[in-house]
Structure formats: C-alpha cells, structure tokens
C-alpha positions in Angstrom: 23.9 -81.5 8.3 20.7 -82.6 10.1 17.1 -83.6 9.3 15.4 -79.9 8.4 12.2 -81.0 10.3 13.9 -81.0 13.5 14.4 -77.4 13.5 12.1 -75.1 15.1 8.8 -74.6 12.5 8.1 -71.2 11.5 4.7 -72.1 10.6 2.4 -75.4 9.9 -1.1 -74.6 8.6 -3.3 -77.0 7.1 -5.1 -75.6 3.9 -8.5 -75.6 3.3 -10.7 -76.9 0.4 -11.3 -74.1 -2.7 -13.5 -75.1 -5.0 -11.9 -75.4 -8.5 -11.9 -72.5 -11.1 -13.4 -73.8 -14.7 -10.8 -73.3 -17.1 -7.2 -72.1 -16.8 -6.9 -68.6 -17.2 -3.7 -68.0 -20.2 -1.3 -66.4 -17.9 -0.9 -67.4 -14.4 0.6 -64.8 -12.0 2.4 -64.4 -8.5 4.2 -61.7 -6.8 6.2 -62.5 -4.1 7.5 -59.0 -2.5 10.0 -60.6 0.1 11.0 -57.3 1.6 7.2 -56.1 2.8 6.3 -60.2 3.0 3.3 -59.5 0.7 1.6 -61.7 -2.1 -0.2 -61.0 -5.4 -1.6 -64.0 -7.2 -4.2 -64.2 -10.2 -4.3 -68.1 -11.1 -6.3 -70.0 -12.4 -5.8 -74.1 -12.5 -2.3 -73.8 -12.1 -0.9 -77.2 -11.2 0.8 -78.0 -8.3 4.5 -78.8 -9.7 4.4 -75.3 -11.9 3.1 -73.5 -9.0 5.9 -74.5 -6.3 8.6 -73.9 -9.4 7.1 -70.5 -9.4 7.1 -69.8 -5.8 11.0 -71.7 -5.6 11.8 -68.5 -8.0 10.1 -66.1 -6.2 11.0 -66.4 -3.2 14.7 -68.4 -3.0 13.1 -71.1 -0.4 13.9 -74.7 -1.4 11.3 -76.2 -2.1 10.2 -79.8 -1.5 6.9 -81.7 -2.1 5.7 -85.2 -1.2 5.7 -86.9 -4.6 2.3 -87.9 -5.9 0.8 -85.1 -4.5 -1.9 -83.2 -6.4 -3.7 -79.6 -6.2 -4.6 -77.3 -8.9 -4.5 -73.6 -7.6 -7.3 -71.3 -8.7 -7.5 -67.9 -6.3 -6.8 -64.7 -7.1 -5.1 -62.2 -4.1 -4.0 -59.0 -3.3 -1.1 -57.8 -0.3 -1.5 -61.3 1.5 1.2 -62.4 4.2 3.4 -65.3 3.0 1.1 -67.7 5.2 -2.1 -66.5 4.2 -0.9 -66.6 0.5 0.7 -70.2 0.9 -3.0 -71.3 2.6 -4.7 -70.1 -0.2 -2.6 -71.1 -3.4 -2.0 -74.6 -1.9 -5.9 -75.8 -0.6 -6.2 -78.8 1.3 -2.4 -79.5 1.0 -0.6 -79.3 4.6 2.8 -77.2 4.6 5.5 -76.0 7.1 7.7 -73.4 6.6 11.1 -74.5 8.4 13.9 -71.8 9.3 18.0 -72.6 8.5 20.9 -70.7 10.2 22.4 -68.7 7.8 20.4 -70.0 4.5 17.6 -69.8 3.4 14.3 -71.7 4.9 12.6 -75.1 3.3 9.2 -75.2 2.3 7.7 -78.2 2.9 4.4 -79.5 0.8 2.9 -82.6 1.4 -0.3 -84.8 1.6 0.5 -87.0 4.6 3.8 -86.4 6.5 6.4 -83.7 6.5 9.3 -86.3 6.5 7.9 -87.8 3.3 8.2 -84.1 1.3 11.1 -85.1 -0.5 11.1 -83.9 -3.9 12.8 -81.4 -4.7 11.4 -79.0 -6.8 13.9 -76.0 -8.7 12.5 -72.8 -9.8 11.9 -71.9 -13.6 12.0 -69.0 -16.1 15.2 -69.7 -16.8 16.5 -68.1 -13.6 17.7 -70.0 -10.3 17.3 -69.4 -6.8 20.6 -68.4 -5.2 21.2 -72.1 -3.7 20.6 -73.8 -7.0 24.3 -72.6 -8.0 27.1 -73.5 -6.0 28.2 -70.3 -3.8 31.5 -68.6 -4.2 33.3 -65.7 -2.9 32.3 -63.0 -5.2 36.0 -61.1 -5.2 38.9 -64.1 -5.1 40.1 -66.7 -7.3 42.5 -69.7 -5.9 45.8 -69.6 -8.6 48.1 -72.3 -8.6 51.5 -71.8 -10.1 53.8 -73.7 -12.2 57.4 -74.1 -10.7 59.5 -70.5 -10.8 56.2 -68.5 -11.5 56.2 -65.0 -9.5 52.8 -64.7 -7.9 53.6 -61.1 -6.7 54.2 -60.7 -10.4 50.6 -62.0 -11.1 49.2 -60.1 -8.5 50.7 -56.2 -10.1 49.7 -57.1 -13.5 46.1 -58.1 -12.3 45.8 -55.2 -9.5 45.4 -58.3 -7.2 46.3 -58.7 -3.4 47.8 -62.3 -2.0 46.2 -62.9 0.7 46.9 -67.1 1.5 49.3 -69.2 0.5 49.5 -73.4 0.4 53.2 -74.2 -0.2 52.3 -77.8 -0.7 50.1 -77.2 -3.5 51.7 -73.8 -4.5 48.5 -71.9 -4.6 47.4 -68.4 -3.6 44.3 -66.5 -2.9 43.9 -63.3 -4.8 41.2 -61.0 -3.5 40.4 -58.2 -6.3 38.2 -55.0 -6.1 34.8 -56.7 -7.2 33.3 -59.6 -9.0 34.1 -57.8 -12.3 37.8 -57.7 -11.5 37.3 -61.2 -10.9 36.2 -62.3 -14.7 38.8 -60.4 -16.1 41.8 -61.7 -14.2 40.5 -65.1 -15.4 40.7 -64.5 -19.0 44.4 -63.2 -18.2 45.5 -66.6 -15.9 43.7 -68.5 -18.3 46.3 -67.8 -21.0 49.4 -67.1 -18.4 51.6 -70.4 -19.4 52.9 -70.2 -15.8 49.6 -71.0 -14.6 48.7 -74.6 -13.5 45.0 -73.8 -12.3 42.7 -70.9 -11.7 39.4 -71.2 -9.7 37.0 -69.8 -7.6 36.7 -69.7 -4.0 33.4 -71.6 -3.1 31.7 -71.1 0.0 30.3 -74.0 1.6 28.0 -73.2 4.5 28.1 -74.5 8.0 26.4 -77.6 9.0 23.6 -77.7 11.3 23.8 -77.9 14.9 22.5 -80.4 17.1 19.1 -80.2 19.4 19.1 -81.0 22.9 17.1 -83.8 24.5 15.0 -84.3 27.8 16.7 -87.3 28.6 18.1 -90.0 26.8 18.7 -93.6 27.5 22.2 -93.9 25.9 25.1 -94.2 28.5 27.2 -91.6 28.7 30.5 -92.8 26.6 33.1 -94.8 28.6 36.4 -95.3 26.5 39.8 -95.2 27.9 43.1 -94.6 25.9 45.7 -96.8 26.0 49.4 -96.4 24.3 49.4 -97.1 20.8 50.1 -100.7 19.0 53.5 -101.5 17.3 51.9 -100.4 14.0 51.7 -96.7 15.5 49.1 -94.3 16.1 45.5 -93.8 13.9 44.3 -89.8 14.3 41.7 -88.6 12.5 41.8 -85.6 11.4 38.4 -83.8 12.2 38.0 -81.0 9.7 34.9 -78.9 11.0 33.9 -76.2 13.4 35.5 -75.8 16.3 35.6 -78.5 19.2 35.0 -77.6 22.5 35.9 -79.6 25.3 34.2 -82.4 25.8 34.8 -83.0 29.5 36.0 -85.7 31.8 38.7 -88.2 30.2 37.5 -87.4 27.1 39.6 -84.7 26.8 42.0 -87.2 26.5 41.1 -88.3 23.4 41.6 -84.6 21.7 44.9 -83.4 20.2 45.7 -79.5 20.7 43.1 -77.7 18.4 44.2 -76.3 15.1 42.4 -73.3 13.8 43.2 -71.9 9.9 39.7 -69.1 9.9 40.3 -67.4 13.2 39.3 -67.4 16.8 35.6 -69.4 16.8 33.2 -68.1 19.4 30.9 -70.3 20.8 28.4 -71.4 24.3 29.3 -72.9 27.3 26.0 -74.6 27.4 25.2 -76.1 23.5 27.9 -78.2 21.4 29.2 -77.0 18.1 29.1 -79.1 15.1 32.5 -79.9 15.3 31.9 -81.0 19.3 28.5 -83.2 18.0 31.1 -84.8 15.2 33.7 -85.7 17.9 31.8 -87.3 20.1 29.9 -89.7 16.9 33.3 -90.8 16.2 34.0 -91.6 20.0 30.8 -93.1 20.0 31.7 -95.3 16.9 35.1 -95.8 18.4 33.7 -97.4 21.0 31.3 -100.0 19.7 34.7 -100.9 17.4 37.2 -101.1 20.8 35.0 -102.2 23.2 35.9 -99.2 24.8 39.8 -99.1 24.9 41.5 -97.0 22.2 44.6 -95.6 21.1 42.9 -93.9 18.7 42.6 -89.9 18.7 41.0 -87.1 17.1 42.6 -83.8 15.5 40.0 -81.2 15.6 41.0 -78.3 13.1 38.6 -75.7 12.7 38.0 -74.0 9.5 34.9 -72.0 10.4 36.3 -69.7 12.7 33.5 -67.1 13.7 32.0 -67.5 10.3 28.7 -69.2 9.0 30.0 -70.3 5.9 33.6 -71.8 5.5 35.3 -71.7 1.9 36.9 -74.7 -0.3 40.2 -72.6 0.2 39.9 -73.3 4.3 38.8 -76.7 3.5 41.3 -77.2 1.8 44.3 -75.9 4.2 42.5 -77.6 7.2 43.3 -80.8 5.2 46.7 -80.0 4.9 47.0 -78.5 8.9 45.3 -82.1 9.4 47.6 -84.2 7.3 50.9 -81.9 8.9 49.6 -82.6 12.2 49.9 -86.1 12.0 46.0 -87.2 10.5 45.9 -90.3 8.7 42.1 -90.6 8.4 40.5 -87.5 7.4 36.6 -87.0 8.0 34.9 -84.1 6.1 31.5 -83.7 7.4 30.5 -80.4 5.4 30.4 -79.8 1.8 28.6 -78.0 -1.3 28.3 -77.7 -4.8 30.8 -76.3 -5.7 33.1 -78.2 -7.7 36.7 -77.2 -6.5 40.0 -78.4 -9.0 42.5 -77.1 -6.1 40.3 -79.1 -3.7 40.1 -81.7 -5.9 43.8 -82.2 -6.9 45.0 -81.8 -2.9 42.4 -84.9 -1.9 43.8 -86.9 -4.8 47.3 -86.2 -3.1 45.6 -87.1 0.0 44.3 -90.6 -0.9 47.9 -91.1 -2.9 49.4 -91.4 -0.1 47.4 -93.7 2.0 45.3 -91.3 3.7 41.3 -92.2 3.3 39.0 -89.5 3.2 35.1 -89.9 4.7 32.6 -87.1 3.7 29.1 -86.4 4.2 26.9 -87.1 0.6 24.5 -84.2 1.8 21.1 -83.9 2.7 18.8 -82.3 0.1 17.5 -85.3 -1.2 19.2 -85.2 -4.8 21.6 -87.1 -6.7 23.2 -84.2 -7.9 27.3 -84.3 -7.2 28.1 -82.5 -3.4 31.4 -81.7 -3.0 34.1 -82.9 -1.7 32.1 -85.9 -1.2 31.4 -86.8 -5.3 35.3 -86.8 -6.0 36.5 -90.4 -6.7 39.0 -90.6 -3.9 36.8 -90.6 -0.9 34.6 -92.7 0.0 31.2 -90.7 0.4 28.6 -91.4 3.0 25.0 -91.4 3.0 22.6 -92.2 5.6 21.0 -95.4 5.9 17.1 -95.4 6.0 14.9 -96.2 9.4 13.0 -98.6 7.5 13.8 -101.3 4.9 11.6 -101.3 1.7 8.5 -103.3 1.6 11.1 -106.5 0.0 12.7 -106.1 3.7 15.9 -104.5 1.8 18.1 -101.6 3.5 17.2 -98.1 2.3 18.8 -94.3 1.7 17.0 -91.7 4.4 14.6 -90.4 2.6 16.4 -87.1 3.4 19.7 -87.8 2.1 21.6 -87.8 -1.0 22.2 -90.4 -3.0 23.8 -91.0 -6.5 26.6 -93.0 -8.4 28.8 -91.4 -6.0 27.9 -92.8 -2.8 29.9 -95.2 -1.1 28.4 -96.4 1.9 24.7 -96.1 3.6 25.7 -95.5 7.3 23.9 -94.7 10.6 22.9 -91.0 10.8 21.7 -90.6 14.3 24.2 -90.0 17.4 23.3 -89.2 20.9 26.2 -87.7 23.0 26.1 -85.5 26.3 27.5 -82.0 26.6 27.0 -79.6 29.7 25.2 -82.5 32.0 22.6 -83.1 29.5 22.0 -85.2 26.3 21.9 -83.9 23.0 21.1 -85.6 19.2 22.3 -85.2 15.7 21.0 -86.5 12.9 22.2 -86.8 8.9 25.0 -87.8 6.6 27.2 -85.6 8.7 27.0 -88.2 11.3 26.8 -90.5 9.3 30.3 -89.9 8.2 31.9 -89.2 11.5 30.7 -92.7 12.5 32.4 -94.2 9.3 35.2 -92.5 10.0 35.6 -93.7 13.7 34.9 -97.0 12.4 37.6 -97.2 9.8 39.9 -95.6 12.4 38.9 -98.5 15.4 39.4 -100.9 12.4 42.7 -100.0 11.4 43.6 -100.5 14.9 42.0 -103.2 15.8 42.1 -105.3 13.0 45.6 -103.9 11.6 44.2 -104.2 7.9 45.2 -101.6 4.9 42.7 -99.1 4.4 41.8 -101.0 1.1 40.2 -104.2 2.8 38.5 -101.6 5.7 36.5 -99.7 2.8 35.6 -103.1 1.4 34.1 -103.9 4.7 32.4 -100.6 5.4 30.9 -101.1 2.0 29.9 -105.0 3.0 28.3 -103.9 6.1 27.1 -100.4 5.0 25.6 -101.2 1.4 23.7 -98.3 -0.8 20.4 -99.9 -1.8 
C-alpha cells in the first residue's frame, strides 16, 4: 500500500488556457466510451468539482484534486482520446493519469504538485464507481453456526456447496450458482435459529509492490538471533503475500512459510509485498535490539497466485498465524469491507493477549478501512514528511486518517533484495514497523502489551 505517484505515469500533460464560454449551457454532457477510449463532451461553465464527479462516474478512475483548485470547463468534443479529452475539459490544470495493478488507475488534478492532489472526489447520479463499495465475492457467503447445527444440512436446503471451514470459529464458505442465489440464501440463514452470523466474502486487493533504487545509502541490515529470554519467544505473525527468502542470516529470522490460498508465484529478481513487509519489521527490529533479537517472523500467505485476497483468507491466515505460535499479528492489507466473521475472530484475537497492527489505508479519507477501523487493533497511519507551519507532527497527506487511527508511524523502508536496494512507502510500512517495534519492545523491555501501545501512541501521536 504505497504512495500512487511512485508508480510508472501513464500520462502527465499540462492543459492549456480556453477562453471561458458566457453562460452555462442547462445541461452539461460527457461520454466516456471506455471500451473504444473515446470522449463526447458539450459543456458549458461546468465547474471543476461537478466535472471530476462526472468523469469519477464515467469512467470508474478515483479521482483526486488539489483542494482549492479552480477551473470552469466550457468545450464542446466529439471521439476525442481520454488525454486529449482530459486536456481540454481541464485547461490550464496539470493532471497525470497513474496505473494500479489489478484496480483501477488514479487521476490526479492539481494546480501545483501531484503529491498535493489529495481530495478525493466520488462520482454522482446516484451511482458509484465500482471501488466506492467495498468488493465482495459475487457467489459465497461466510455462515457461522450455532453449536449442533448441520451445515451439510444448510448447504442441501440452499443448493449450496462447503467449500472452507474454520473450526475455531465454526464457520463455512458456501459458494452458490450466482449472485442471485446468493440473496436468496440470505433471507433463508437470516431466519435459520441455528445460525449465529451470515456475511459476505469481501475481497480485499493486494497491496502495492515496492520500486527498486539506483543505490541507497542505508546499510544493509545486520541483526543476529540469539535464544529467547526467560519470558519466551515474541513471533509475529506476518499475514501477507508470500515471503521469499530474504538471503544471508536472515533467513534465520523466518519460520517455515504457511500458505492458506495456494502455491504463490513470484520473481527471483523483485520482492513481494510480503518480502518488502518482512524486512521493515527486521528493519524496525533492529533500531529496537540494537541488532540482536530473539525475535521472529511467521510469514503466512493468503494471496496465493491471486491479486486480490478475501476477508475469509484473512481471516484463516490469522488463525494459521495464531496456531503457529504468533503473538503479535501485523495486517498490512485491508478494505472496506466491513467483515462480522472477521470482526468477531480479531476480538478473540486481542482477548487473549494477542495485539493486532494494521495498515489505516492510503486513499486519503477518513472513511472506516477494514480490519484496521475495528476497536481491537491498534491502526496505523503514516506520519507526514513535514510538521505543520505551528512545527506540529502531521498525517501523510496520502494517508488515512479518522477517529480510528491509533498511531502516526514512519512509512518509508529501504531493504535490499537480489544485490540491490529497493523502497516502500505507505501505511503498509508503516505498520510493519509498528509491529516490529511492539515485538523488539516486548522483548526488550518485557512490558504487557498494554503499556507498549501506550508508548507507541506517546512516541507515534496522530495530529
């Protein structure tokens, strides 16, 4: 979950000036025909916020602006390419057009700076672009049982198949024939009185990778493990992408991969997200130990060969994790979609001692991102480059932010991989350094978890 603007621009084209239309026509139109990329617009003084609303709808980009921007479109078009259209309808505005693995691309609008387009702006008409609702898996529910209930029982009367199963929370995932199917089973759970909870299967997509560097003048990381303390060992349970190996002794520091999605696929020569995650919390680990640790790291994968992961893997990668021997869990992924199976199992988690760090997201809104927003875990934003003009700390102007938040950490890590050094940035990484840092704490320090989150949140205030 990195800054958009380091990913490789589509396009950057700076506008030029129209000369304004007199007054604004009645009806304003645009037609964005994605399939053939062509444009029809017929507008007349439409105003900037309205216009990027439209185009949000049109088109399913997100959209961000640079607030206090201005522009008020008046050109009328036929069969234009998206960038000739965008040149036009947006004048002397500057805009980039920034590509995402397996979503769908940013458009950014803005006066001075890309960085500083950080409004988000949603679509209208009383329709939503496909990322302003969380995702789900259009063909399963998540059931959870009451004791005794027979879910094979369920799954005849609904023309269901059970294809997962969490003992510890006794819940199952039904796949039907469509999303149809789906509705109608939920009216039937809904009044089954052997029937704790029914709910959807959310995707959440997979965070973005990291970018490699010319050179770096970060130090490769030099931590050595030693045997555990008499108060036993700290793992954190890393509940991501796949890890590869990170080389050297480091490999040390890794517990036998667990993998609940499948076989992942990945390069020899550029680190997963799960591999970029690792190392921040080595990283972290180190600054805490001064470079001797007994702590290690759990790496269970719940991607598999997918892009998108679901809150039912999430959700039995934090069991796998927990069962393998986890006591700090970090989460650095997430959506909107609000998950009650997901929800109950990390109130479980935290019962039993077990903190949970996960990314706040990086959109930047203050709208609830999942699992982050639940109350039990201690969400992580990043922490701004530059205080405010009163010298006080600030969110990354990137970042999420909310009542929810926890703690504003640092969101940039450099690591090395192949030879060669390589840098992530967001509230991803911001959360794997928490979570390393809670983890050297514990050790070190050999306080509960209660007094370590007190002092993450000392040293790691949200503005």
């Amino acid at each position: 979950m990195n800054r958009t603007w380091h990913c490789l621009l589509i396009c950057v084209w700076l506008g030029f000036s129209l000369d304004a239309a007199g007054a604004a026509a009645t009806t304003n139109m645009l037609v964005w025909n994605k399939a053939k990329d062509r444009v029809d617009a017929d507008v007349r003084g439409w105003e900037l916020v309205g216009l990027l609303e439209r185009v949000a709808l049109e088109t399913g980009w997100q959209v961000y602006v640079e607030p206090d921007s201005g522009h008020k479109a008046s050109v009328k078009f036929k069969g234009l390419p998206s960038g000739e259209a965008l040149r036009l309808l947006l004048g002397d505005l500057n805009f980039a057009l920034v590509p995402r693995t397996n979503d769908s691309p940013r458009l950014y609008v803005f006066r001075t700076a890309m960085q500083n387009a950080t409004r988000q702006i949603r679509p209208v008409e009383g329709r939503e672009s496909r990322d302003a609702q969380p995702k789900r898996v259009p063909n399963q529910l998540i059931v959870r049982l009451k004791p005794g209930a027979d879910i094979d029982a369920w799954a005849r009367l609904l023309n269901a198949k059970v294809i997962g199963h969490i003992p510890e929370l006794n819940a199952y995932l039904l796949e039907f024939e469509d999303a149809a199917a789906v509705e109608a089973a939920r009216l039937q759970l809904g009044n089954g009185t052997d029937v704790a909870a029914v709910d959807y299967n959310y995707n959440f997509d997979q965070p973005e990778t990291s970018r490699g560097l010319l050179a770096a003048s970060t130090p490769a990381l030099s931590l050595q493990l030693k045997p555990p303390g008499s108060s036993g060992r700290v793992v954190v349970g890393l509940v991501d992408t796949a890890v590869q190996p990170l080389g050297g002794n480091l490999d040390a520091f890794l517990l036998k991969q667990i993998s609940v999605a499948g076989e992942a696929s990945f390069s020899s020569t550029s680190p997963t997200h799960g591999t970029s995650m690792a190392e921040t919390i080595l990283r972290s680990l180190e600054i805490v130990t001064k470079g001797s640790t007994s702590v290690q790291i759990l790496p269970v994968d719940v991607y598999g060969p997918n892009a998108e992961t679901t809150s039912w893997n999430v959700a039995l990668g934090i069991v796998q994790a927990v069962n393998g021997g986890a006591n700090v869990i970090n989460l650095s992924l997430g959506g909107g979609g609000d998950s009650t199976v997901l929800r109950d199992l990390v109130q479980s988690v935290t019962a039993r001692g077990i903190p949970i760090f996960a990314a706040a997201g990086n959109e930047p809104v203050a709208t609830p991102f999942f699992p982050a927003a639940y109350p039990e875990v201690t969400a992580v934003t990043a922490r701004g480059d530059q205080p405010s003009p009163s010298g006080q700390a600030t969110i990354a102007n990137y970042a999420n932010y909310g009542s929810f938040v926890d703690v504003a950490a640092p969101d940039a890590s450099i690591f090395y991989f192949a030879d060669r050094p390589w840098y992530v940035r967001g509230t991803s990484a911001a959360a794997a350094y928490t979570s390393g840092m809670a983890a050297g704490l514990a050790e070190t320090t050999q306080k509960n978890w209660g007094d370590i989150q007190k002092m993450l949140q000392r040293n790691f205030p949200v503005p």
